[in-house]
Every structure is written in structure tokens, then in C-alpha cells.
C-alpha positions as a Python dict, from the first residue, in 0.01 Angstrom:
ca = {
    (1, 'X'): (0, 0, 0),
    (2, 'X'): (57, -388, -151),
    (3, 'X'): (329, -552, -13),
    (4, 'X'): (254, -844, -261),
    (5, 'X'): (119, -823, -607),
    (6, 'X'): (-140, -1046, -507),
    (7, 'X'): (-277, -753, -259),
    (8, 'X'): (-312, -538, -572),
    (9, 'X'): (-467, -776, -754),
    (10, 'X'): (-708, -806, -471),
    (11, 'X'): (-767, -408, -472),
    (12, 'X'): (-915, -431, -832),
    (13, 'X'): (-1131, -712, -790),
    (14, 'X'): (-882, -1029, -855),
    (15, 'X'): (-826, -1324, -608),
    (16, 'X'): (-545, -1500, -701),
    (17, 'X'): (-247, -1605, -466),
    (18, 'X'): (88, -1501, -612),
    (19, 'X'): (428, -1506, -410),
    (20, 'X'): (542, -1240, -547),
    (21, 'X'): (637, -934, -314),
    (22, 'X'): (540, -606, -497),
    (23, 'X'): (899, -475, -445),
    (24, 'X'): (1088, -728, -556),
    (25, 'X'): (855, -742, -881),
    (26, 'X'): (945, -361, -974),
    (27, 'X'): (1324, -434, -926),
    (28, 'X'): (1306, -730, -1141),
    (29, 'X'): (1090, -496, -1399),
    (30, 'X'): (1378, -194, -1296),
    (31, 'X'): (1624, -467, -1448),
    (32, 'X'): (1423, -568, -1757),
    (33, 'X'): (1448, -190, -1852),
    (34, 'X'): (1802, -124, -1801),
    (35, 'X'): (1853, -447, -2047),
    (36, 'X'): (1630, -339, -2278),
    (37, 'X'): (1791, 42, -2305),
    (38, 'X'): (2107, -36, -2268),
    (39, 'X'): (2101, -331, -2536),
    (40, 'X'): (1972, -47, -2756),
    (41, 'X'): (2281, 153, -2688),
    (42, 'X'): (2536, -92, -2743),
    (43, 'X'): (2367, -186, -3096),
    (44, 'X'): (2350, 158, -3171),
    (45, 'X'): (2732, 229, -3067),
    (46, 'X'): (2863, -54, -3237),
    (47, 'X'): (2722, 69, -3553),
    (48, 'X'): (2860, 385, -3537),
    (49, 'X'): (3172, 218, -3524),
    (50, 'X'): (3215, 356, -3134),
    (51, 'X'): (3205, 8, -3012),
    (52, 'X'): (3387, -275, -3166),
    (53, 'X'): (3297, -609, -3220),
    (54, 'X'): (3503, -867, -3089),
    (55, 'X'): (3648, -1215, -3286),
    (56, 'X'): (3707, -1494, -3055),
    (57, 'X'): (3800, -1922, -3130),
    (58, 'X'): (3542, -2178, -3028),
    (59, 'X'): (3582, -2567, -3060),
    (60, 'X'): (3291, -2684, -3194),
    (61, 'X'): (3206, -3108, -3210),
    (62, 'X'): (3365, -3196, -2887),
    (63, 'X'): (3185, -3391, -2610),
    (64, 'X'): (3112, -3255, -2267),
    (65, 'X'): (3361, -3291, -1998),
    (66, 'X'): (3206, -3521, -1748),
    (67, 'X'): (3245, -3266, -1467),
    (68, 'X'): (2977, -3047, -1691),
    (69, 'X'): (2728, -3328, -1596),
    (70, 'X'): (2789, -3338, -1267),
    (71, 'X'): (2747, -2980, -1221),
    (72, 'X'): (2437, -2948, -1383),
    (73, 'X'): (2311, -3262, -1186),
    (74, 'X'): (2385, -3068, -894),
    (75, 'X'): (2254, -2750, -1012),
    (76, 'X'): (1902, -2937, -1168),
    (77, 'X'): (1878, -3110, -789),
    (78, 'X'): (1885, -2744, -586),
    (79, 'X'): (1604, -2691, -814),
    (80, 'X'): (1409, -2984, -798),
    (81, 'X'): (1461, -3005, -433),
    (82, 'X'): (1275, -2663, -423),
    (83, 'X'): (1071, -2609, -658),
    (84, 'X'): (847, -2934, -611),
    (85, 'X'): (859, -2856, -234),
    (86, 'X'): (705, -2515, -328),
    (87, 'X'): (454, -2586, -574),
    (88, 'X'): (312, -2897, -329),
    (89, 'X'): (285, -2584, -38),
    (90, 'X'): (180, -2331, -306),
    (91, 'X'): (-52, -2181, -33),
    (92, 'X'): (239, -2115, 212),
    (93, 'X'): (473, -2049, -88),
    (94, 'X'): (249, -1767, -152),
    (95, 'X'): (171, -1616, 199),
    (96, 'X'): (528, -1592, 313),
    (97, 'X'): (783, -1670, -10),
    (98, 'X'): (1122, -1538, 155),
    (99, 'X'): (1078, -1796, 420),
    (100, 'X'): (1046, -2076, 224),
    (101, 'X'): (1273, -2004, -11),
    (102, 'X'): (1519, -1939, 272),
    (103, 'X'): (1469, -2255, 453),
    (104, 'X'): (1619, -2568, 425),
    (105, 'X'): (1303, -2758, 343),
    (106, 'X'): (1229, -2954, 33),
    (107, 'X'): (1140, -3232, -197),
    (108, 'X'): (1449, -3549, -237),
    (109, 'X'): (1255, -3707, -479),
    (110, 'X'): (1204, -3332, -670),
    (111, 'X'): (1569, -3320, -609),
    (112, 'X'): (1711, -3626, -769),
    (113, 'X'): (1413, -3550, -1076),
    (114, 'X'): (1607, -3217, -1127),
    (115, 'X'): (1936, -3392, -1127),
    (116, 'X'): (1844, -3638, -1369),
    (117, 'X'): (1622, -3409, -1617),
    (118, 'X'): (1923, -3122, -1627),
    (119, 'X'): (2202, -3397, -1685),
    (120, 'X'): (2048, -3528, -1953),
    (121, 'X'): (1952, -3198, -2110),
    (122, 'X'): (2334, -3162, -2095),
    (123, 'X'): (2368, -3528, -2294),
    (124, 'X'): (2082, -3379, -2548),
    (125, 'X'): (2259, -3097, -2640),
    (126, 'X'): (2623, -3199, -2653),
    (127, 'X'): (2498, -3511, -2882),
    (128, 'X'): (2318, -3251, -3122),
    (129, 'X'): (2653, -3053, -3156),
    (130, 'X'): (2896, -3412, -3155),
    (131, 'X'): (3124, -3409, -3472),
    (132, 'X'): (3369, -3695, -3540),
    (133, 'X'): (3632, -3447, -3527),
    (134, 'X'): (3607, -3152, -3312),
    (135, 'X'): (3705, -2813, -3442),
    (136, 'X'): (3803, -2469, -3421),
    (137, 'X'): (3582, -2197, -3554),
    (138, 'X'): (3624, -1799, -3533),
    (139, 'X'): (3296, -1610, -3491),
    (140, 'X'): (3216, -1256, -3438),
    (141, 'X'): (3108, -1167, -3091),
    (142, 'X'): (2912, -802, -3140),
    (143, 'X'): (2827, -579, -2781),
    (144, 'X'): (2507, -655, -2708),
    (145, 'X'): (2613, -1031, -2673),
    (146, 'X'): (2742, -945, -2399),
    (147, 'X'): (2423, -806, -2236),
    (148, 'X'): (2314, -1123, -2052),
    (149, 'X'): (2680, -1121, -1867),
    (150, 'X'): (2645, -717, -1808),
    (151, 'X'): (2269, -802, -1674),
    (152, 'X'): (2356, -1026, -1442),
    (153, 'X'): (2723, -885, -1319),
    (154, 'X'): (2468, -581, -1246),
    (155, 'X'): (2264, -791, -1055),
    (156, 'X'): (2472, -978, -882),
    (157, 'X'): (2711, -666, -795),
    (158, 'X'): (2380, -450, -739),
    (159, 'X'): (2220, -682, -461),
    (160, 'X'): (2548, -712, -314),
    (161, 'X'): (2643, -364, -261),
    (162, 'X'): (2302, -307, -190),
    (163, 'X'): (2316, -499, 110),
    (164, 'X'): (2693, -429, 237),
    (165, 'X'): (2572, -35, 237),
    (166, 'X'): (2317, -84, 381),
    (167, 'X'): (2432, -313, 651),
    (168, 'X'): (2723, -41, 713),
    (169, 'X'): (2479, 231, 745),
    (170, 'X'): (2219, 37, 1012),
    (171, 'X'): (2486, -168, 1203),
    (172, 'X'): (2250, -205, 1530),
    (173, 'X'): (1997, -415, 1297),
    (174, 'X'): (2301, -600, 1136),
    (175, 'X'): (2390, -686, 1471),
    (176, 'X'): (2073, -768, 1631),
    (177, 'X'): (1959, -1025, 1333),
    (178, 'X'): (2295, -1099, 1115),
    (179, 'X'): (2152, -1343, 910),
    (180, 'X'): (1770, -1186, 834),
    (181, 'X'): (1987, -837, 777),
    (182, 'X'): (2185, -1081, 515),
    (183, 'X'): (1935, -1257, 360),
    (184, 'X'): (1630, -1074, 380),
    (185, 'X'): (1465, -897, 53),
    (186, 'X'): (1438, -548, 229),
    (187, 'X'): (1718, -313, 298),
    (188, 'X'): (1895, -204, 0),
    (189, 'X'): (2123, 98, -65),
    (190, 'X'): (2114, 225, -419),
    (191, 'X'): (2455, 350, -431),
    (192, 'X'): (2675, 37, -257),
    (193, 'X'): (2470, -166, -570),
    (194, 'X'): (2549, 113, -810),
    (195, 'X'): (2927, 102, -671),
    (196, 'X'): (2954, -263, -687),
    (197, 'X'): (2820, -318, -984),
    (198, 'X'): (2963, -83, -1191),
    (199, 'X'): (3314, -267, -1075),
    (200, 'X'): (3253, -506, -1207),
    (201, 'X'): (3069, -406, -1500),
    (202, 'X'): (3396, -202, -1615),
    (203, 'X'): (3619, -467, -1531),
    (204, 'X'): (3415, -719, -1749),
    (205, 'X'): (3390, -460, -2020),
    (206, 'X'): (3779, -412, -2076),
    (207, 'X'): (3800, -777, -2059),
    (208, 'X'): (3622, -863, -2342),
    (209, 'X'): (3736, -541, -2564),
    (210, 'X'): (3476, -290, -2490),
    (211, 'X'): (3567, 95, -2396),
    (212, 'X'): (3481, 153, -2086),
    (213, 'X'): (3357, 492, -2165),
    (214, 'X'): (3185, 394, -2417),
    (215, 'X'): (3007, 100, -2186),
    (216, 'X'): (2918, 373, -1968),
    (217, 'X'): (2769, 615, -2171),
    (218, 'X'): (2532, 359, -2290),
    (219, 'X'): (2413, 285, -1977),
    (220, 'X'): (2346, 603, -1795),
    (221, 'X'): (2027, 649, -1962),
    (222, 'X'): (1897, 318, -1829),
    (223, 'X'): (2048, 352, -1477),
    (224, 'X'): (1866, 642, -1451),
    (225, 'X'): (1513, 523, -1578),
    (226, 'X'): (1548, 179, -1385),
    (227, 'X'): (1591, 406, -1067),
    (228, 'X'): (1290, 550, -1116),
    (229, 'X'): (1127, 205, -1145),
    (230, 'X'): (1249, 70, -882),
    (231, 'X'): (1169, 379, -650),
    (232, 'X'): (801, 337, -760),
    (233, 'X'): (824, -10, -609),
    (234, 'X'): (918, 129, -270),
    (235, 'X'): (617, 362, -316),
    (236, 'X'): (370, 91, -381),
    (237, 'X'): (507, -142, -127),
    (238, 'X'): (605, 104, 171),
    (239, 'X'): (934, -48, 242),
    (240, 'X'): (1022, 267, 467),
    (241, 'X'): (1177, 505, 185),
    (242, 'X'): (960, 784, 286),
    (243, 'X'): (1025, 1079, 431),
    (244, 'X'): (1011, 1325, 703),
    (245, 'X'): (675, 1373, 875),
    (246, 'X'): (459, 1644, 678),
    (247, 'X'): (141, 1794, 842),
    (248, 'X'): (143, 2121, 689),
    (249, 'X'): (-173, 2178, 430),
    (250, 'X'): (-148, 2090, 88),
    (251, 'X'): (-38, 2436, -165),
    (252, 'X'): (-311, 2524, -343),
    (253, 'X'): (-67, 2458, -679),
    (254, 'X'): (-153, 2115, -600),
    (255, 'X'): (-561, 2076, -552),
    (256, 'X'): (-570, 1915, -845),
    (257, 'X'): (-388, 1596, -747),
    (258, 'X'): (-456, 1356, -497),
    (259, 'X'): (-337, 1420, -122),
    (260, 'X'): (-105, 1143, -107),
    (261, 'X'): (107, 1308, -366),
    (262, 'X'): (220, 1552, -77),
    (263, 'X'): (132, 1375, 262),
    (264, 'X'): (63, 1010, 329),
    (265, 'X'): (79, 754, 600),
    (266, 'X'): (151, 402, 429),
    (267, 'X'): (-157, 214, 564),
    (268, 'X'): (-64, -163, 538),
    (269, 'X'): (301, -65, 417),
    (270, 'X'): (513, -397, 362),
    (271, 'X'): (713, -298, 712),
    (272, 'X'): (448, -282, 935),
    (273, 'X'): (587, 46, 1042),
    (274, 'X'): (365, 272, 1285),
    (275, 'X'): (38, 230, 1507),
    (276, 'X'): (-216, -85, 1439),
    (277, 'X'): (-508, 46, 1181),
    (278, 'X'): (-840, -26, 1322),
    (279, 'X'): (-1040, -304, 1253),
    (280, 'X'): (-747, -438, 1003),
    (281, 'X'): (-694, -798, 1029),
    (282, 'X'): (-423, -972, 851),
    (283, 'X'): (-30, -926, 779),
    (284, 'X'): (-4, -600, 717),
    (285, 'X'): (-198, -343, 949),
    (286, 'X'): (-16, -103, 1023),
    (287, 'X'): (33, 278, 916),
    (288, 'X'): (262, 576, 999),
    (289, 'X'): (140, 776, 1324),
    (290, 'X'): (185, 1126, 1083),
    (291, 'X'): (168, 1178, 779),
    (292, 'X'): (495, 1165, 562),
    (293, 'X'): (638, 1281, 239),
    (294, 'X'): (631, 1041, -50),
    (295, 'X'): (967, 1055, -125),
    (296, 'X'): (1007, 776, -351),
    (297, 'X'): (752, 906, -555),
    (298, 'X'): (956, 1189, -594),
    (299, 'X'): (1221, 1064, -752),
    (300, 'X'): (1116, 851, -953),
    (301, 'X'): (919, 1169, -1098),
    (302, 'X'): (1254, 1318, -1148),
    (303, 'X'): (1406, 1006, -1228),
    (304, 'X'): (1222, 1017, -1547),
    (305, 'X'): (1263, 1365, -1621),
    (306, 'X'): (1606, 1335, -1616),
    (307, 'X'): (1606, 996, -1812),
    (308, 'X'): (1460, 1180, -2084),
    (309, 'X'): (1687, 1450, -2088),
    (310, 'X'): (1981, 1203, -2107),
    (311, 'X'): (1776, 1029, -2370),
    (312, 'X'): (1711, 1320, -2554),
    (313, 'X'): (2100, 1409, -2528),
    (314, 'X'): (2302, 1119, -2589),
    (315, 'X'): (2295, 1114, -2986),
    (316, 'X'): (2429, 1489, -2995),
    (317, 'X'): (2727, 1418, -2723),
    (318, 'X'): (3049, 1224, -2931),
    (319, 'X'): (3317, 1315, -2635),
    (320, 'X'): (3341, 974, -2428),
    (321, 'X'): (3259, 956, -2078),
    (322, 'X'): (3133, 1304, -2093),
    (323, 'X'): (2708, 1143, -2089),
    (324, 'X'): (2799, 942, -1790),
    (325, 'X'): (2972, 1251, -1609),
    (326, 'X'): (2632, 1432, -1647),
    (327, 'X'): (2459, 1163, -1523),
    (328, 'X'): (2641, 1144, -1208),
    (329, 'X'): (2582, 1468, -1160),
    (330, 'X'): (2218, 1486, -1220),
    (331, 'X'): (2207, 1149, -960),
    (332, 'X'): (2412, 1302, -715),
    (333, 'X'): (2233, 1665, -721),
    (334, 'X'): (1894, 1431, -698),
    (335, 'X'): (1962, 1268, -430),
    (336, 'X'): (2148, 1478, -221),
    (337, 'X'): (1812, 1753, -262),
    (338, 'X'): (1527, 1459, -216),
    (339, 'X'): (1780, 1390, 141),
    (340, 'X'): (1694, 1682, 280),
    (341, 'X'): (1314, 1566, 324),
    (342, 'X'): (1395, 1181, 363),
    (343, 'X'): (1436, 968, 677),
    (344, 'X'): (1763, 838, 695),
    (345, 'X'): (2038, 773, 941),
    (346, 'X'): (2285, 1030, 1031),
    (347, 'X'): (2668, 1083, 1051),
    (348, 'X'): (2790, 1352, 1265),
    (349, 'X'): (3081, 1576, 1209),
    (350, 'X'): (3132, 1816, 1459),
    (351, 'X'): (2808, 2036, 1437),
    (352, 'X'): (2684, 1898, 1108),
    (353, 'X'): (2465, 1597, 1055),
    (354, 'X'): (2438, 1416, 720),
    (355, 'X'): (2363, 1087, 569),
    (356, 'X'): (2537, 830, 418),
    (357, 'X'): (2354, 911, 70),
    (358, 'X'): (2436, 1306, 98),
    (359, 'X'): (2815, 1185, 115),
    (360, 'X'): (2839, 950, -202),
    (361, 'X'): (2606, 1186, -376),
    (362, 'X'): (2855, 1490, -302),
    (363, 'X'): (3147, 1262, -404),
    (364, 'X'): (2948, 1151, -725),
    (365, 'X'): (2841, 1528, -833),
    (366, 'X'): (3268, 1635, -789),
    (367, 'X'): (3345, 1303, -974),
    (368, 'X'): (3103, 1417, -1262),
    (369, 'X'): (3229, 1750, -1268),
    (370, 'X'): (3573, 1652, -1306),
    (371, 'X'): (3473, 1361, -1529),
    (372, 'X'): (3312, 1652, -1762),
    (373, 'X'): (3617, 1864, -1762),
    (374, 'X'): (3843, 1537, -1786),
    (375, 'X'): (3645, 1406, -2127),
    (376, 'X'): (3619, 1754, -2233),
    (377, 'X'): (3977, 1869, -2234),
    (378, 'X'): (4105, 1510, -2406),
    (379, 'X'): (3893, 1536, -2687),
    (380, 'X'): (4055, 1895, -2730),
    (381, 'X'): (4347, 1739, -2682),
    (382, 'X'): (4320, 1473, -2960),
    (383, 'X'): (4209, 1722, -3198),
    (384, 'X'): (4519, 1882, -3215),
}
């Protein structure tokens, strides 16, 4: 496993010190594709006249308001205040980066720098734009200029949700470290950030004039692909989603392929999980006691078989919504079948047991169905 990119590096050769946790690099990258697909979309939507562009007034010529300095004083001396702090402790930056970024320790004199450098940026550019006499222009706003708000509603939304799931589904470790359970990089729940971001995704969307249908369709294609990134980061890292212990002897369907690819016991995984490995010496020495199904390999192998499916799909389908409604079902039916073989907590009803995941997933593949039948029927509908 390589809890940091630096420990891959390491594993091919390469000594350099990076504070960069392999996880959170493959979310970030999970991100960078879901912008880059679903920017595709909404260009491609607009000009088949499925997604409108938008006209909106802008005065031009005017100078700041002085509160605009201020906040970007205050903004450019959080910065400052940091980022000087962590490049004079690069060394300790890079062994542990969610502490120091966490704690309250920095640089004043970084700070005020920041404050100083990003309030006169401010000056710079307002005195480029300054007319004598301000006016009032009407421009064009087209979908994908909306992509940088979508990106980071999604990320915003998607680390929140993340966390509030996940919290709700492991209260006894919310409760025995509130704030590292807040603020710490593991421990995220797919489908609270999925919830929570689509919120408020949507909501944007209708604000500024774009169908939400429409908005969704376009991104179900890169929901699905980034999930499948960002599951291969749990793989590489071993941030504990793997699954169920697995002893039995690899089918003969899969000599071919290496033996982690059906058992596996996350040696140096990023939560030092399991029983010391011998002779390790370091951060990370620890492994599972059995071997365990990859899980998170899994799906993101089925992640991208299903990404390309949607891909492969979405040009033929005109009725709105109806892409999306497939695509919750294909997530829901994936996850709920990967559960079965996954560790996760349990929720008991009587005599059954299931997880928090197997109930959203359920509730997602009925919303899709319906959602299919729903789009189906009111295209029929405005046909006649």
C-alpha cells in the first residue's frame, strides 16, 4: 500500500518528500474528471439547443468597495500565515500534512505578506478595469461557465455529506474523538456527499436557468467514472474499504492475474489496521491478520464498465432525466451487490442485518426506476 504519494514514489526508485496523502490525491484527480466530462456535456447540450445560455447585466468601470480589500487582506493573511509556516517546516509538512495544516501554528510575518500582496492584487485589477464612468453591459453567460461554481458546490457539498454519513453511521468514533472524526481526511461516505451535493448542485442549477434534468444527465457519466477513481485511491492507500476476510483458493479463471486481485492483506495500509509486519519500521506497519477481498478494486472495475456504457448511451437517449434514472440504478444495484462482500457496519431490523449503503442504494435503484417510468411517460405525454 502508499498512504502518501511520496511512498510510491519511493517503491519505483524516487526519493522525494511530498505531503501529499495518496487518497486525497485520487479524490482531487476523481474531481478533475468529473469537471472535465461534465464540462463536455454541458457544451455539448447547449449546442443542441437542450441547454440554454443565460444573459445577465454587469457594471463594468466601477471601483472596488473597500470591504473587497479587506476581505481579501484577510483571506491573503490565512494564507500567508500558513503557507510560509509550512514551506520553512517542509520536512514535517511532509511527514504528517493533516496535522499541520490543522493546527493553529504559523508565520505573522507570512501572514501580514499575504494580506498585503492579495490587497493589492485587488487595487491591480480594479485599476486595470477603472472607467471614468462606470457602466452596464449585457453578456452571454453559456453552461459550462458555470462549471467552476458546480465543481466546487460538489466539493464542498461532497466532503460535507461525506462526513455527516459517515459520522451517523460510526457514532462510537464520533463520540470518542469529535473533532479528529470532524476534521480528519479519512472517513467518507459516498452517498451523504453524493446526497449533499447534488442539493445543492440542483438548487444552483435552477437558479441560474439551467434544467435540472438536463444538469443531471450530463453529469451521470462523470459521477460514475470519478467513483471509480476515487475507489482506486482507497485501494492504493488501504483506508479500510475492503472487504470480508477471504481464505478460500484463488478459481483457476483467475491464474492469470495477480493474487491480490482476489485476496490481500493491506501491508502498510494508511490505517494501520491489523497485526505489526515484521521487521517494518516506520509509520505504517501494519497489515490485515487474513486476507481480504479488494473491494474497492472492484468497483472501480465496474465503475468503469458502467461509465462506458452511460458514455456510450447518452447521445442516443433525448427523454430528460431518463440517463440519470439509469444511472442510479446501475449505482444502487453496484453497490448494494459489492455490500454483500464488504465490511461495513450493520443496522438491525428484526432478524435482518444490513448496512447503511444497502439502504440508500435500495432507495436509489426504486428512485431510478420510477425516475425511468416518470421521464418516460412525460415525453409520451408531450407528444401528444
Amino acid at each position: 500500500m502508499y498512504p502518501t504519494v511520496s511512498e510510491f514514489l519511493k517503491s519505483i526508485g524516487i526519493d522525494l518528500k511530498l505531503p501529499i496523502q495518496t487518497f486525497g490525491f485520487f479524490v482531487a484527480l476523481a474531481f478533475a474528471v468529473a469537471a472535465f466530462l461534465l464540462g463536455k456535456e454541458l457544451k455539448r447540450k447547449q449546442s443542441e439547443g437542450l441547454i440554454r445560455p443565460q444573459t445577465r447585466k454587469r457594471t463594468v468601470g466601477a471601483p472596488a468597495d473597500p470591504m473587497e480589500y479587506v476581505y481579501n487582506a484577510i483571506g491573503g493573511f490565512f494564507i500567508g500565515y500558513k503557507l510560509v509556516y509550512l514551506i520553512s517546516n517542509y520536512a514535517l509538512f511532509a511527514d504528517n500534512p493533516q496535522a499541520m495544516l490543522l493546527s493553529f501554528e504559523g508565520s505573522f510575518l507570512g501572514g501580514v505578506l499575504g494580506a498585503a500582496i492579495l490587497a493589492y492584487w485587488k487595487y491591480f485589477e480594479v485599476k486595470k478595469t477603472l472607467l471614468p464612468q462606470p457602466k452596464t453591459i449585457e453578456e452571454n453567460v453559456n453552461a459550462e461557465d458555470h462549471l467552476g461554481n458546480i465543481i466546487m458546490l460538489g466539493v464542498v457539498g461532497g466532503i460535507l455529506g461525506a462526513k455527516l454519513f459517515h459520522n451517523l453511521e460510526n457514532p462510537a468514533e464520533f463520540f470518542a474523538d469529535p473533532i479528529g472524526a470532524l476534521f480528519s481526511f479519512s472517513g467518507l461516505t459516498f452517498y451523504g456527499g453524493l446526497i449533499v451535493a447534488a442539493f445543492l448542485i440542483i438548487r444552483y442549477g435552477r437558479k441560474n436557468g439551467i434544467n435540472a434534468w438536463h444538469l443531471c444527465d450530463a453529469a451521470a457519466p462523470a459521477l460514475m467514472l470519478s467513483y471509480g477513481v476515487g475507489r482506486l485511491g482507497c485501494q492504493l492507500s488501504g483506508d479500510g474499504d475492503w472487504g470480508i476476510a477471504n481464505t478460500a483458493p484463488k478459481p483457476g479463471w483467475m491464474s492469470g492475474l495477480p493474487d491480490w486481485m482476489w485476496s490481500f492483506k493491506f501491508p502498510h495500509n494508511v490505517n494501520n489496521e491489523g497485526i505489526p509486519i515484521p521487521g517494518c519500521v516506520g509509520r505504517w506497519c501494519h497489515e490485515l491478520p487474513e486476507p481480504v477481498f479488494p473491494t474497492s478494486f472492484y468497483e472501480f472495475l465496474m465503475a468503469a464498465v458502467l461509465f462506458a456504457v452511460l458514455w456510450g448511451i447518452r447521445k442516443r437517449i433525448q427523454v430528460p432525466g431518463l440517463l440519470f434514472s439509469i444511472y442510479l440504478i446501475m449505482n444502487g444495484a453496484e453497490r448494494f451487490l459489492i455490500e454483500q462482500i464488504r465490511v461495513n457496519s450493520l443496522y438491525t431490523f428484526g432478524s435482518f442485518q444490513v448496512t447503511q449503503a444497502q439502504i440508500i442504494s435500495s432507495l436509489l435503484m426504486i428512485i431510478g426506476i420510477f425516475g425511468v417510468r416518470y421521464s418516460i411517460n412525460k415525453a409520451k405525454t408531450s407528444r401528444l
